[in-house]
Structure formats: C-alpha cells, structure tokens
VOZADO-741276 format. One line per 3 residues: number of its first residue (from 0); their letters; for each residue x, y, z negated of C-alpha. Coordinates in nm, 4 decimals, always signed. Last residue first. Example, Ala and Ser with C-alpha at 12.3 -4.5 7.8 and 13.67 -1.06 7.14 Angstrom:
<sites>
1> sa> +1.3670,-0.1060,-0.7140 ~ +1.2300,-0.4500,-0.7800
</sites>
This chain:
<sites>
465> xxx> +18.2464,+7.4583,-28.3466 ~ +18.2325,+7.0170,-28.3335 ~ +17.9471,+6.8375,-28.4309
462> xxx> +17.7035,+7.1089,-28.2285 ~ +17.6309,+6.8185,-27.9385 ~ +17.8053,+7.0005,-27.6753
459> xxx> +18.1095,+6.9793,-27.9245 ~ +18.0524,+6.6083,-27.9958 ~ +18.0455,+6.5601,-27.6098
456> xxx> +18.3209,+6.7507,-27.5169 ~ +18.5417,+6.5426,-27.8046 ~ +18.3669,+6.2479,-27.6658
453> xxx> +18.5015,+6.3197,-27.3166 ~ +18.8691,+6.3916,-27.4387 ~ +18.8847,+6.0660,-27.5895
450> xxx> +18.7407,+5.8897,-27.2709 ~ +18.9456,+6.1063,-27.0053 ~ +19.2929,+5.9961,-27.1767
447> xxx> +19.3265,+5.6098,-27.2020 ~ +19.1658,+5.4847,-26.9373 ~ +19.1636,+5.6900,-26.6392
444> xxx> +19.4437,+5.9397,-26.7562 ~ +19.6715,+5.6317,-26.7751 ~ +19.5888,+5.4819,-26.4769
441> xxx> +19.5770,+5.8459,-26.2613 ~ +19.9315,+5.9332,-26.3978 ~ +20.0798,+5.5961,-26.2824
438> xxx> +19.8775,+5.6354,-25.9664 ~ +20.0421,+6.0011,-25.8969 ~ +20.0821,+5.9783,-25.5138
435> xxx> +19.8365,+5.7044,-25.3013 ~ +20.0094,+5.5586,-25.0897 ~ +19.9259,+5.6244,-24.7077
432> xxx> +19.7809,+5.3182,-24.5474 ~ +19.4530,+5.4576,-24.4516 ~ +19.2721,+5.2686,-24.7364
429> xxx> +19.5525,+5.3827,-24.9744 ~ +19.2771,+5.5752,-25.1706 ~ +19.0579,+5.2676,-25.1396
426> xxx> +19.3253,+5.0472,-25.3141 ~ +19.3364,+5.2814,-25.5751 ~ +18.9672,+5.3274,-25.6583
423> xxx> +18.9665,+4.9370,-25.7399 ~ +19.3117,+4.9433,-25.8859 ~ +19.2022,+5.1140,-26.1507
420> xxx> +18.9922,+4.8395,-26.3150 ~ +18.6742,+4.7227,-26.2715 ~ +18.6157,+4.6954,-26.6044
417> xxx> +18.8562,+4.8902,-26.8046 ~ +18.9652,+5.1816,-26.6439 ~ +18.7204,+5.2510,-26.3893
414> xxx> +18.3770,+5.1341,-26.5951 ~ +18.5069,+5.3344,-26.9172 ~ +18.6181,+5.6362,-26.7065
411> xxx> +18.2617,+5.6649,-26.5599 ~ +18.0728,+5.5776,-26.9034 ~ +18.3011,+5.8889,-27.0217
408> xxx> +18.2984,+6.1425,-26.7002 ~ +17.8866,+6.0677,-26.7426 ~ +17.8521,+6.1667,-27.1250
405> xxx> +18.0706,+6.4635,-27.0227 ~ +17.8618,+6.5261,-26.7425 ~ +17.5377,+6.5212,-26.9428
402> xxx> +17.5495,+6.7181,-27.2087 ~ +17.7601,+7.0481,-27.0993 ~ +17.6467,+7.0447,-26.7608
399> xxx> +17.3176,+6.9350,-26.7468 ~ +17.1505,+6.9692,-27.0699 ~ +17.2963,+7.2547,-27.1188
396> xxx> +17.2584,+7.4727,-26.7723 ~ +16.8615,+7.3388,-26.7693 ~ +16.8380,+7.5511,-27.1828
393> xxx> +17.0244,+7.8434,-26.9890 ~ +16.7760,+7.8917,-26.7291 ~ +16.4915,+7.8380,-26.9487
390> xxx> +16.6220,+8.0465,-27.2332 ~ +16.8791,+7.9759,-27.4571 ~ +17.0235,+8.0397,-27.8239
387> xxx> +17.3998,+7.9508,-27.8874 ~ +17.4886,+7.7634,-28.1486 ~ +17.6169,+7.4284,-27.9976
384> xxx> +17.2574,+7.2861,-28.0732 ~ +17.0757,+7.5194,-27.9054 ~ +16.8334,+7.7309,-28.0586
381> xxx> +16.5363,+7.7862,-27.8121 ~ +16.4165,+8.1256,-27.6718 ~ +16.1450,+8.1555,-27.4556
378> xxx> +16.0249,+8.3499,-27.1822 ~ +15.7775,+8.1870,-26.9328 ~ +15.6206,+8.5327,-26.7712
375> xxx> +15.9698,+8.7394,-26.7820 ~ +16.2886,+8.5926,-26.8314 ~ +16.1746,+8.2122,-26.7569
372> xxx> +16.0174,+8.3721,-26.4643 ~ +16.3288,+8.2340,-26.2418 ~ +16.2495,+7.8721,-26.4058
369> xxx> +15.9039,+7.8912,-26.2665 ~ +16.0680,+8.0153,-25.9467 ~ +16.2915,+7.7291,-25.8861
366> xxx> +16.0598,+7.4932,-25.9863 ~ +15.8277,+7.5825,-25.7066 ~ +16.0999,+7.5943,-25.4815
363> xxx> +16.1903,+7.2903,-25.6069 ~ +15.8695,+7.0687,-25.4626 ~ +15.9050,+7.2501,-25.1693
360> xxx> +16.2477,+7.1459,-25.0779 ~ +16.2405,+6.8187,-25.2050 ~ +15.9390,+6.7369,-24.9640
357> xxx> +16.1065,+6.9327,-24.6807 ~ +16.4419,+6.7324,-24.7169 ~ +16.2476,+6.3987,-24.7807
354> xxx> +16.0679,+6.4021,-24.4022 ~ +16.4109,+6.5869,-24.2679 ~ +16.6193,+6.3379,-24.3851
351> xxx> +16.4872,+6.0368,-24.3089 ~ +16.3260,+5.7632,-24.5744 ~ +16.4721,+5.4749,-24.7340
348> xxx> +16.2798,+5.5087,-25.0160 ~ +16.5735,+5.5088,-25.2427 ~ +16.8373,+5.5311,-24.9992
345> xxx> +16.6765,+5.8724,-24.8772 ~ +16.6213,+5.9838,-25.2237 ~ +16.9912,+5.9924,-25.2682
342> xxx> +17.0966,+6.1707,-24.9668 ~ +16.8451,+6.4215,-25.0581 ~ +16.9199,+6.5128,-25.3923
339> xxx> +17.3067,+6.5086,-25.3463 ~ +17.2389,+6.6998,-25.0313 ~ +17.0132,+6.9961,-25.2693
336> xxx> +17.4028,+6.9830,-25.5139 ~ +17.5840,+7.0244,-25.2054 ~ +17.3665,+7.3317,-25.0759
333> xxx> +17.3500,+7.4660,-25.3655 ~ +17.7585,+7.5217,-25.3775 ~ +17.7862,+7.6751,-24.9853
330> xxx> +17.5258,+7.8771,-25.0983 ~ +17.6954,+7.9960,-25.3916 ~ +18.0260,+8.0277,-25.2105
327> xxx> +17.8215,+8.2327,-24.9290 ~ +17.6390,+8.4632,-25.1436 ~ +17.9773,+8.5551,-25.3274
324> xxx> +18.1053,+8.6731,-25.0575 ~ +17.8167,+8.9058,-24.9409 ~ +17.8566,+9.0091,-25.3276
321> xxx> +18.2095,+9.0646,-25.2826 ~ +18.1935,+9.2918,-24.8839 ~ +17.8824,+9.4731,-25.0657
318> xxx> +18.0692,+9.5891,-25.4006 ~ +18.3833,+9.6703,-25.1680 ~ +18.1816,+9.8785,-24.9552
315> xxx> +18.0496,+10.0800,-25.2219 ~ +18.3345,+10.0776,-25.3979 ~ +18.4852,+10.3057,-25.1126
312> xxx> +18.2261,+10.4801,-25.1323 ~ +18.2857,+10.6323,-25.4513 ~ +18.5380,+10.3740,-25.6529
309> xxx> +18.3211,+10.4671,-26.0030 ~ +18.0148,+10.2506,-25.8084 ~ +18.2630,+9.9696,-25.7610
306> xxx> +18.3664,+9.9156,-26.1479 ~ +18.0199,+9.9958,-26.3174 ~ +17.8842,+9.6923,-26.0690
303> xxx> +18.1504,+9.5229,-26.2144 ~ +18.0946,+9.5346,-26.5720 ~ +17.7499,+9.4059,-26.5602
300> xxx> +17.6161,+9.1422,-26.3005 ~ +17.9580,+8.9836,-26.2862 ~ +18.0790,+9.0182,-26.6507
297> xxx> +17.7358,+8.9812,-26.8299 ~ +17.8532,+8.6280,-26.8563 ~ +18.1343,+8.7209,-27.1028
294> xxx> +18.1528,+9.1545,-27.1152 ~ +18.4839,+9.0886,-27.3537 ~ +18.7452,+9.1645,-27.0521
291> xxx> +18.5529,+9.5481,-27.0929 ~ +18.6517,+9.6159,-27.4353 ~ +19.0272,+9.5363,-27.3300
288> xxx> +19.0368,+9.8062,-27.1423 ~ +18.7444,+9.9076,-26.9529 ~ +18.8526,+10.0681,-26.5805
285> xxx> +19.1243,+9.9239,-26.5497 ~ +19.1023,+9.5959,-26.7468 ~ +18.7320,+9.5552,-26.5512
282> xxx> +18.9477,+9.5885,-26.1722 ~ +19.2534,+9.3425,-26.3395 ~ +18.9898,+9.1051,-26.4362
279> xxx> +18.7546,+9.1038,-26.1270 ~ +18.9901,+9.0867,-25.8359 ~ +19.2344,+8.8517,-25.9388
276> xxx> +19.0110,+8.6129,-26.1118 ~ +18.8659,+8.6039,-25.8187 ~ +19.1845,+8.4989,-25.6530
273> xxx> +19.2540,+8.2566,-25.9275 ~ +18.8667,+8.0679,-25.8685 ~ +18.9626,+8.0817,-25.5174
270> xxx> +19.2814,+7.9677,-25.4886 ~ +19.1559,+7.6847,-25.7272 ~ +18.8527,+7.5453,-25.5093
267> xxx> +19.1881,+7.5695,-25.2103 ~ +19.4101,+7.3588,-25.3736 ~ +19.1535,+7.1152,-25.5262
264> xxx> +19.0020,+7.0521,-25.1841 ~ +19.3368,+7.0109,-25.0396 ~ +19.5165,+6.7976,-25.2861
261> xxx> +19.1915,+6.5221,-25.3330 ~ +19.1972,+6.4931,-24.9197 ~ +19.5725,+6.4681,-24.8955
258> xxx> +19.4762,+6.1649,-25.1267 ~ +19.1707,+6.0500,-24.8713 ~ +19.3830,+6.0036,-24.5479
255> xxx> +19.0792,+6.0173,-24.3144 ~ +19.0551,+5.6535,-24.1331 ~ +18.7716,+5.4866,-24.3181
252> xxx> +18.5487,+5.7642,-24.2433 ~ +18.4093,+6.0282,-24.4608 ~ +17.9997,+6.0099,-24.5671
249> xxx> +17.9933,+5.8443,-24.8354 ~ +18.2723,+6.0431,-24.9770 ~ +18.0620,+6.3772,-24.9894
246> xxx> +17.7426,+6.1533,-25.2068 ~ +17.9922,+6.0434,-25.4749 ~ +18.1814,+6.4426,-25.4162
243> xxx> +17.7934,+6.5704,-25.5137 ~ +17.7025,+6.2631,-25.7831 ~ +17.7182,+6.5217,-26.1125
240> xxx> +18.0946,+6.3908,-26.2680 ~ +18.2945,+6.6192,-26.0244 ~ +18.1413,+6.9314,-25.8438
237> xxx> +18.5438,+7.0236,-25.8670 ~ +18.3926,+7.3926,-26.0204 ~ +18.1825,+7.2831,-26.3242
234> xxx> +18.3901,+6.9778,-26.4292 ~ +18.7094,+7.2091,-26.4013 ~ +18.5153,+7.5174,-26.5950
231> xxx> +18.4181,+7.2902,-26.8702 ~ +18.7861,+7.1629,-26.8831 ~ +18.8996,+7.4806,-26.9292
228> xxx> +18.6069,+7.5725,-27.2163 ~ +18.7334,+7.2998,-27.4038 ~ +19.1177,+7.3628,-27.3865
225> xxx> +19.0512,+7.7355,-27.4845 ~ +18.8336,+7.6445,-27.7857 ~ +19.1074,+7.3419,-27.8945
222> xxx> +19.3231,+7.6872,-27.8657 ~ +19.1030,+7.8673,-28.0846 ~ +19.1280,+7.6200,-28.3321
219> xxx> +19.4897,+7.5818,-28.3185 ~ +19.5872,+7.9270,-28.3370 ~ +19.7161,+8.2421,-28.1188
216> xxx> +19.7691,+8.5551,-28.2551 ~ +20.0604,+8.6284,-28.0606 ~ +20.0632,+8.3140,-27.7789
213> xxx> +20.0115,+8.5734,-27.4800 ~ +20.0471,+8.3898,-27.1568 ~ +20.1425,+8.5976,-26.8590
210> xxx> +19.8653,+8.5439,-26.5401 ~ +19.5641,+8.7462,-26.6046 ~ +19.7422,+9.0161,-26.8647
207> xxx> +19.9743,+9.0645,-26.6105 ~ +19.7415,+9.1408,-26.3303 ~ +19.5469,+9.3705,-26.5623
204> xxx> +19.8313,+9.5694,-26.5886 ~ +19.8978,+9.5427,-26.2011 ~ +19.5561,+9.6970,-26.1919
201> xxx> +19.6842,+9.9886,-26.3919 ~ +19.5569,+10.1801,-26.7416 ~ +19.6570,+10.5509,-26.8521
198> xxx> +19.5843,+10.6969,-27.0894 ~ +19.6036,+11.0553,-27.1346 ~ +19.2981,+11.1399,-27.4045
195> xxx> +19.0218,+11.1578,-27.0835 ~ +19.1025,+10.8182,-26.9415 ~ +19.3411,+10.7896,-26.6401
192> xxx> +19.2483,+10.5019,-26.4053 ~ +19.5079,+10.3632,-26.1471 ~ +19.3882,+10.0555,-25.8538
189> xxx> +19.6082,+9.9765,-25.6424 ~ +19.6183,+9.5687,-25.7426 ~ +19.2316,+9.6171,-25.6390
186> xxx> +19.3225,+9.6244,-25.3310 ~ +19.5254,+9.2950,-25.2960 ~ +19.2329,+9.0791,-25.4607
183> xxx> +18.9924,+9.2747,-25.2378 ~ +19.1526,+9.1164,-24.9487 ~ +19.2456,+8.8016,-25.0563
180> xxx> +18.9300,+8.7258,-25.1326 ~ +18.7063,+8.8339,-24.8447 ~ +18.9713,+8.6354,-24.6226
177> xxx> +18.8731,+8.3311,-24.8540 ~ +18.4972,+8.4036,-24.7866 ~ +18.5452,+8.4427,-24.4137
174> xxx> +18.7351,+8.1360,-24.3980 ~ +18.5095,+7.9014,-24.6014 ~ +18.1665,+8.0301,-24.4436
171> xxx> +18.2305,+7.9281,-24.0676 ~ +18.3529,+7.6092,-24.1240 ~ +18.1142,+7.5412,-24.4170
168> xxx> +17.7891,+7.6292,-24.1758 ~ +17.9071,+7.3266,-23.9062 ~ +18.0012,+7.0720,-24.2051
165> xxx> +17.6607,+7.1285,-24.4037 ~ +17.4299,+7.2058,-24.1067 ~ +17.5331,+6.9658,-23.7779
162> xxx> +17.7368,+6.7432,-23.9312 ~ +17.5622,+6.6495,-24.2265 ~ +17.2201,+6.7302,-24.1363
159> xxx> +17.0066,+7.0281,-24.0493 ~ +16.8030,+7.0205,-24.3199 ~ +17.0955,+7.0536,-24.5802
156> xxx> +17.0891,+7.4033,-24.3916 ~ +16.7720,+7.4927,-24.4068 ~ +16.7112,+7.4077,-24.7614
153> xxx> +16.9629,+7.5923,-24.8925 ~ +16.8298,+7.9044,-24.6816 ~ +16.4989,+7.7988,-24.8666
150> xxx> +16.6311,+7.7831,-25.2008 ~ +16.7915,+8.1661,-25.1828 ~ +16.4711,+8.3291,-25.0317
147> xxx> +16.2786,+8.1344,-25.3403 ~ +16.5045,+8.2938,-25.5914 ~ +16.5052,+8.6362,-25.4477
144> xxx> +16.0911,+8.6164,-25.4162 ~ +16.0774,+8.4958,-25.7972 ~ +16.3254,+8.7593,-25.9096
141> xxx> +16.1052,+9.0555,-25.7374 ~ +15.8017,+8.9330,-25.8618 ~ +15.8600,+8.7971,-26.1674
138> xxx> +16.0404,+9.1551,-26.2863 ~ +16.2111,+9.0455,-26.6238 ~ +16.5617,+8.9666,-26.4249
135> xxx> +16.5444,+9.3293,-26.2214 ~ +16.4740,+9.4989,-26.5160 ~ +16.7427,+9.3662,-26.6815
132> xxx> +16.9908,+9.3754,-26.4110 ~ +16.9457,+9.7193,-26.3699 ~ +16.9575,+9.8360,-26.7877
129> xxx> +17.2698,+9.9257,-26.7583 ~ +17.3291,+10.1260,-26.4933 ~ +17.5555,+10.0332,-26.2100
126> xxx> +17.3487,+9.8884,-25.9634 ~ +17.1396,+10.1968,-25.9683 ~ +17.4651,+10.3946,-25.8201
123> xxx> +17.5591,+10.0740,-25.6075 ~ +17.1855,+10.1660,-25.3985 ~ +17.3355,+10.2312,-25.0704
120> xxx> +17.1397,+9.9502,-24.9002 ~ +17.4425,+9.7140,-24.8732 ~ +17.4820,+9.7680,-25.2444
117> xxx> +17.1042,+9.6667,-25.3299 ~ +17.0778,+9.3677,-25.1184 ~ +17.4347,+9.1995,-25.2393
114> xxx> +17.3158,+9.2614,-25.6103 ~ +16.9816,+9.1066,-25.4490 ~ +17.1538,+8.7883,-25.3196
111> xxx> +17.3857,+8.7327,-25.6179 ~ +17.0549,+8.7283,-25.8825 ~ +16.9008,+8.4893,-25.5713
108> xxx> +17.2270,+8.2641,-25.5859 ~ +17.1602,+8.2730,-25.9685 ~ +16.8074,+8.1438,-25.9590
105> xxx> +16.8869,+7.9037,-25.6229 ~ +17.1220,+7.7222,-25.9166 ~ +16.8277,+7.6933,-26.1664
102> xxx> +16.6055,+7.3909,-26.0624 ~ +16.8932,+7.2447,-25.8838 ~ +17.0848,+7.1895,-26.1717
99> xxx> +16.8260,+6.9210,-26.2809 ~ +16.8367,+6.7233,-25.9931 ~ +17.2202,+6.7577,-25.9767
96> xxx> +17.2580,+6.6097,-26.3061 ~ +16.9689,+6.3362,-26.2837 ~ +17.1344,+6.1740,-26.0160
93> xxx> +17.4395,+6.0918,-26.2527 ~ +17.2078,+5.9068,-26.5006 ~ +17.0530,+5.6974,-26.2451
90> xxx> +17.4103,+5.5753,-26.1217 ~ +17.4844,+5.5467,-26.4522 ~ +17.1855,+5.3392,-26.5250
87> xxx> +17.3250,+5.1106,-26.1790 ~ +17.5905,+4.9530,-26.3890 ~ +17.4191,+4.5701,-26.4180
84> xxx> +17.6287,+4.4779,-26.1694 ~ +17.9510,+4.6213,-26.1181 ~ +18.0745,+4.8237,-25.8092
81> xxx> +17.7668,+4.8466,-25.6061 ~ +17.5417,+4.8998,-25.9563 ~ +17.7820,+5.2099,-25.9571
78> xxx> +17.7197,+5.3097,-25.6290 ~ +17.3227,+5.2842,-25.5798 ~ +17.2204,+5.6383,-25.7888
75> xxx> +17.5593,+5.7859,-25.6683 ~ +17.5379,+5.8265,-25.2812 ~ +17.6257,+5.4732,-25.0959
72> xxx> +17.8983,+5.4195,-24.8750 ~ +18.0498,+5.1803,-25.1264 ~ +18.4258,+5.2215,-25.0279
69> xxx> +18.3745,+5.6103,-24.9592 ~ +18.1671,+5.6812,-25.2631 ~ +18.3474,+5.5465,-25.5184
66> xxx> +18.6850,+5.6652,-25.3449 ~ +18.5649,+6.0175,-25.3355 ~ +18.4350,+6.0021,-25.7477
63> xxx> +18.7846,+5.8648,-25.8153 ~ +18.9854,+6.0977,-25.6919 ~ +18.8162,+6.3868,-25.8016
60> xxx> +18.8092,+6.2877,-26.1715 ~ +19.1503,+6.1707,-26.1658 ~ +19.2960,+6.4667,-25.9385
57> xxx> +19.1036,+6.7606,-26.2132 ~ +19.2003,+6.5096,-26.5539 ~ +19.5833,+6.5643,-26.4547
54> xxx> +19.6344,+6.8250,-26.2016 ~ +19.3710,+7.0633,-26.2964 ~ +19.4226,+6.9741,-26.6396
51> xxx> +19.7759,+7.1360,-26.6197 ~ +19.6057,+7.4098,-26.3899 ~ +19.3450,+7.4816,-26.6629
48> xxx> +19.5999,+7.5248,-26.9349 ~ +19.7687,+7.7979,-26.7524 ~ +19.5015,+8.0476,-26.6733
45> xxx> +19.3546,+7.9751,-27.0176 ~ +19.6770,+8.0980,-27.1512 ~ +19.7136,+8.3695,-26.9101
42> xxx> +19.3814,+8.5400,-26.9206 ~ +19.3481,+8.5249,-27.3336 ~ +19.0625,+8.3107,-27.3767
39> xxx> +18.7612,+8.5162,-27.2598 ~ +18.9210,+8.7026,-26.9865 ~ +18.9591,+8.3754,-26.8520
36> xxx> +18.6154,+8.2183,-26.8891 ~ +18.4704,+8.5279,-26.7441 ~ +18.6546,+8.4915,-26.4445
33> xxx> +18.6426,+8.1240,-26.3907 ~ +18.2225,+8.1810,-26.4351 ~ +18.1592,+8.4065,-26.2335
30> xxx> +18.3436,+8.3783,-25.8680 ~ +18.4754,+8.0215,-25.9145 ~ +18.1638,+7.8723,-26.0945
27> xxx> +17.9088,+8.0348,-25.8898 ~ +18.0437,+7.8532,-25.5807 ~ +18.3920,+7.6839,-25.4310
24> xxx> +18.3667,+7.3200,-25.4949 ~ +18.0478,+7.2782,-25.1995 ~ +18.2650,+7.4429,-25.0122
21> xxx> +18.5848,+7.2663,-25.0767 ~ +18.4056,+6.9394,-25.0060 ~ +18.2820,+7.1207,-24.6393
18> xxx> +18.5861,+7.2439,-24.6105 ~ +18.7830,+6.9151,-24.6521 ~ +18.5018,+6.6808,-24.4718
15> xxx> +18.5482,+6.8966,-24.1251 ~ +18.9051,+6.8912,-24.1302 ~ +18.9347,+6.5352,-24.2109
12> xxx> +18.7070,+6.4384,-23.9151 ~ +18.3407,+6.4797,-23.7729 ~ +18.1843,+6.4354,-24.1250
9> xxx> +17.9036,+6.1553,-24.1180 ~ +17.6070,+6.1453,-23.9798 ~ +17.2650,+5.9430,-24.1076
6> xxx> +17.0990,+5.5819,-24.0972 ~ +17.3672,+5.3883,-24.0465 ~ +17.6172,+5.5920,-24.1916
3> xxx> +17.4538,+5.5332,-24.5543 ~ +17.4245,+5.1797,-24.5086 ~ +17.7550,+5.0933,-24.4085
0> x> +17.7576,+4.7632,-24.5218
</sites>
C-alpha cells in the first residue's frame, strides 16, 4: 500500500491539493486557447455548451481520474493494472500523453516568456507589428534560449518536491494570477474605439457577443463543430485523460473530502478560462470588429499585442501585467505535466526524485529546443489527417491531444463503467464519508455517454469525420 507516499510527500491538506490541481488546470489552454475557441464558434454558444459539458463529461472525467489515483496511490502507468489485471497498456498509453506534450509545452511558455520580456522592456510598439512573432519563431537562437529558460524553471520547481515546490509555488501563483484577471477583465469593459467613418465599437459590445448566444445562422454541422471543439478545450484545460490529476490524487490523503475537491478545481480552471475570455474578446471586438474575433491561434501572439500598444502606456502596462500572468498559468501547467513524468518514472525504477528529475530534465530540454527550431532549422510541414497541415510543434499537439486522449477517455470509460464498475470510483469519492453529489449523472455519463462521444472525437481526429 501506499507506495507512492512512502517514498515521496504528499499535499499538506485540501487547500494545498486544490490550488495546486487548479494550477496545473489553469495554463495555455485557459489564456489561449478558451479564447480563441470562443470567438471561433460564436462566443456565446460555445460559451454555453462548454459549461453543460463542463458539468456533465468535465465532473466525470475529473472525478474519476482523482479517485483512480487516490485509492491506488500509484501515478497512471501502475493504476490501471491496480484496478484490473491485465489493464496496465492503458496505464502505458496514458504516460505517453504527458511525455509527449512535454516536448512542446516549455515551447509556448518560452513564446509567453519573451512577449512578457519585450513589453516589460518598453518594446509593445515592436510587439505589435506583424511580422514580430515571426521573426522571433524562425530565430533558433532566440526561441531555443526562451524555450530552454522556460523548461528549466519547470524543472526547478517539480525538483523541489510535492510540498515543498509544486504546492508551495501554486499558493503563491494562483492568487496573483486570478487578481491579474479580474482586473484587466474589468478594464477592458471601458474600453470605446471610434473608427475613422463614425463607428463606433464598445467593450461591453464585445461582452455581449462573449456571453449571449446567437443561433441566426446557426446549423447542425457547425454545431457538431462547436460541440467538438468544447470538449477539446475541457480535455485540454481539466488536465483530464493525460495521467496529471492520476498522478495529483496519489498524492491527497484519505481524509480530504474529494467531491468538494472535483467542484473547486473545476470552478476556479473555468473562472479563468471565462475571465480571459473576458479580457481578450471584448478588447479584439473593439478594436477589430468581427475581423479581428477570426485571428484563431494567432489571437494571443497577434491581435493583442495590436490591442495594448494602441492603449499608449497604459497598454503597455496592461500587455506586461497579462503576459507576466500568463507565464505563471503556463508554468503552473508544465510543471504538472514534467510531475506526471517524474512521479511515474520513479515507480518504474523506483528511483528518487531529484536523481530522475535532473535526468528528465535534461533529456527534454534538448527536445524542447529541437522542437522550438521546428520553425526555423527543422521546418516541415506534414498534412494531417483532420486537414490541417503541421509543423513539429503542431504534429506533437495531434498526436497527443486530439489522438490520444480521446482514445484514452474511451478505454478509461469502458474499464469504469463496465468492468470495474462505477461504484469503484464512487466508493472512493465517499471515502471521507461525504456522499458523493451527482452519482446518477456520473453512472450514466460513465458508461453510456463518454464512449460514444469519444469515438466521435476519435473519428474526427482521425479525418473520418469534417
């Protein structure tokens, strides 16, 4: 028993275990990719279908991936073999989804890391062009020494333990980057752009477009699209079906109440993927229009650069205070998926941390950079088989994240709901003797619901469905 805590620390309390799951929720995800996502799909609708999934397939997913790992105490590569024998491929197949997003997350907190340099330097003006983040991508130099900076802060931390890095470093980071939040969030809301032919465009505009649902225009087959992409983001941002909240429940004790848990971390990964939602799409609708909500990916790096340098120096400050911001949810994000790593090569060769924390941390700081010069040096472009066209960054993002994890969510569901049943995550969520809200919801999600939806996700990953 116990042979996770024996050999490392756990999370002091429920306080403790809560921000640190939250932070390792809260990342890239929340701050780029929520945004994008819901100017995208119609701000509203999207808005609004990802909180009912949120609450159905989001507390399923969540749920059980903290119960797996608190009643085996084992990170993902050992806990499914734990629960049924002859289950440990999933296990393998999990650990291979954090291993491979860690060859490219460090990329993007290094992209975050010099947007953040060049602002607090004064340099928003440059920021703002558009050829900056171009240049700055192709130059192997400059994005191979932000990418490596990035992996070895990650590294640090995760090196310092459970308790003493991850917890200690998420207390600090979770409350100054939801105070961030909420502050530019409400500024923005005063923001009041007059165009050169008398029009006039409002933050609180963009506010409405964010949050009202527009069905005009609407059809099935775009809102399959909108569904799809929603429960990309969730997987994405709840760290679920990759081994990270496996790995996170190992380490909470028998006595934290696990389903206020599930509420709390979802509650506060979703304030801040609405809050930044907040700031970026009524601050682009200003100053863009509707033109500007279609930036996509570009969105971060792009549009909003344009955004704070037209704000004077005010924007200036603004640009630094979100990029500083968005630093720390990225970090807080790489560092979960580097622990996942870790904790699960230390049950394999049942090694200590700081022996297998250096050896991963070199070997992917290497990788990190290669796949950082994938834009320069190593370019490439491969066809993808959902249409789109990658290069190495984007070609580790597939695989992982929209092959893998719905492949994973599906053998998951599958082993849950009809081998070892529901009730085996159930009874560990009322461990503490609280019952466990929803279980009706969470039985028929579990086995009837998540496997459907996970081989549509699949077959659309796949290119069978467009």
């Amino acid at each position: 028993m116990n042979e996770k805590n024996s050999k490392d620390s756990s999370f002091s309390g429920q306080l403790g275990f809560v921000l640190a799951a939250a932070a390792s929720a809260v990342g890239v995800g929340n701050l780029w990719r929520f945004p994008y996502f819901a100017a995208k799909d119609g701000g509203g609708i999207f808005l609004l279908t990802y909180l009912i999934l949120l609450v159905t397939f989001g507390y399923a997913l969540l749920s059980s991936d903290l119960a797996i790992g608190r009643r085996t105490q084992l990170s993902s590569i050992k806990a499914y073999g734990a629960m049924k024998p002859g289950w440990k491929f999933l296990g393998i197949l999990t650990f291979f989804v954090p291993a491979i997003i860690m060859t490219y997350y460090a990329v993007i907190g290094g992209w975050i890391t010099k947007y953040a340099v060049t602002f607090l330097t004064g340099g928003g003006a440059a920021a703002a062009q558009d050829d900056y983040f171009v240049g700055f991508i192709t130059s192997p130099v400059e994005s191979g020494f932000y990418a490596a900076l990035f992996m070895l802060a990650t590294a640090y931390v995760v090196y310092r333990g459970v308790e003493r890095g991850i917890e200690a470093s998420s207390r600090i980071i979770m409350p100054i980057l939801l105070i961030t939040v909420i502050l530019i969030s409400l500024y923005v809301l005063t923001l009041e752009v007059h165009d050169p032919d008398g029009t006039v465009r409002t933050g609180l505009q963009g506010m409405a477009i964010y949050f009202l649902p527009n069905f005009e225009g609407l059809t099935l087959g775009k809102y399959i699209q909108i569904v799809l992409d929603a429960m990309s983001q969730m997987f994405y941002s709840l760290s679920v079906a990759m081994g990270i909240m496996i790995t996170y429940g190992s380490y909470v004790k028998k006595e934290v109440n696990l389903n206020q848990s599930v509420s709390q971390i979802a509650i506060v990964d979703t304030a801040v993927a609405v809050l930044a939602g907040m700031m970026i799409i009524p601050a682009i609708f200003a100053f863009s229009g509707m033109e500007g909500m279609a930036a996509g990916p570009k969105l971060m790096f792009v549009s909003l650069p344009k955004v704070f340098n037209s704000l004077g120096i005010v924007g200036i400050i603004i640009g630094a205070a979100f990029f500083m911001m968005a630093i720390f949810a990225a970090l807080t994000s790489c560092i979960s998926v580097l622990e996942a790593i870790v904790a699960n090569l230390m049950e394999i060769f049942h090694a200590g941390r700081k022996k297998v924390t250096l050896i991963a941390s070199a070997f992917y700081t290497v990788v990190t950079v290669v796949i950082s010069l994938g834009y320069s040096l190593f370019y490439v472009e491969v066809g993808l088989p959902n249409g789109s066209t990658g290069q190495l960054l984007d070609i580790m993002d597939y695989i992982s994240t929209a092959c893998m994890m719905p492949i994973i969510a599906f053998l998951s569901a599958i082993l849950i709901g009809w081998l070892v049943k529901p009730e085996w995550i159930i009874g560990e969520m009322e461990a503490d003797g609280s019952a466990m809200p929803r279980k009706g919801l969470y039985r028929v999600v579990i086995r009837y619901v998540a496997p459907v939806i996970m081989v549509i996700l699949a077959l659309q990953a796949f290119g069978f469905i467009n």
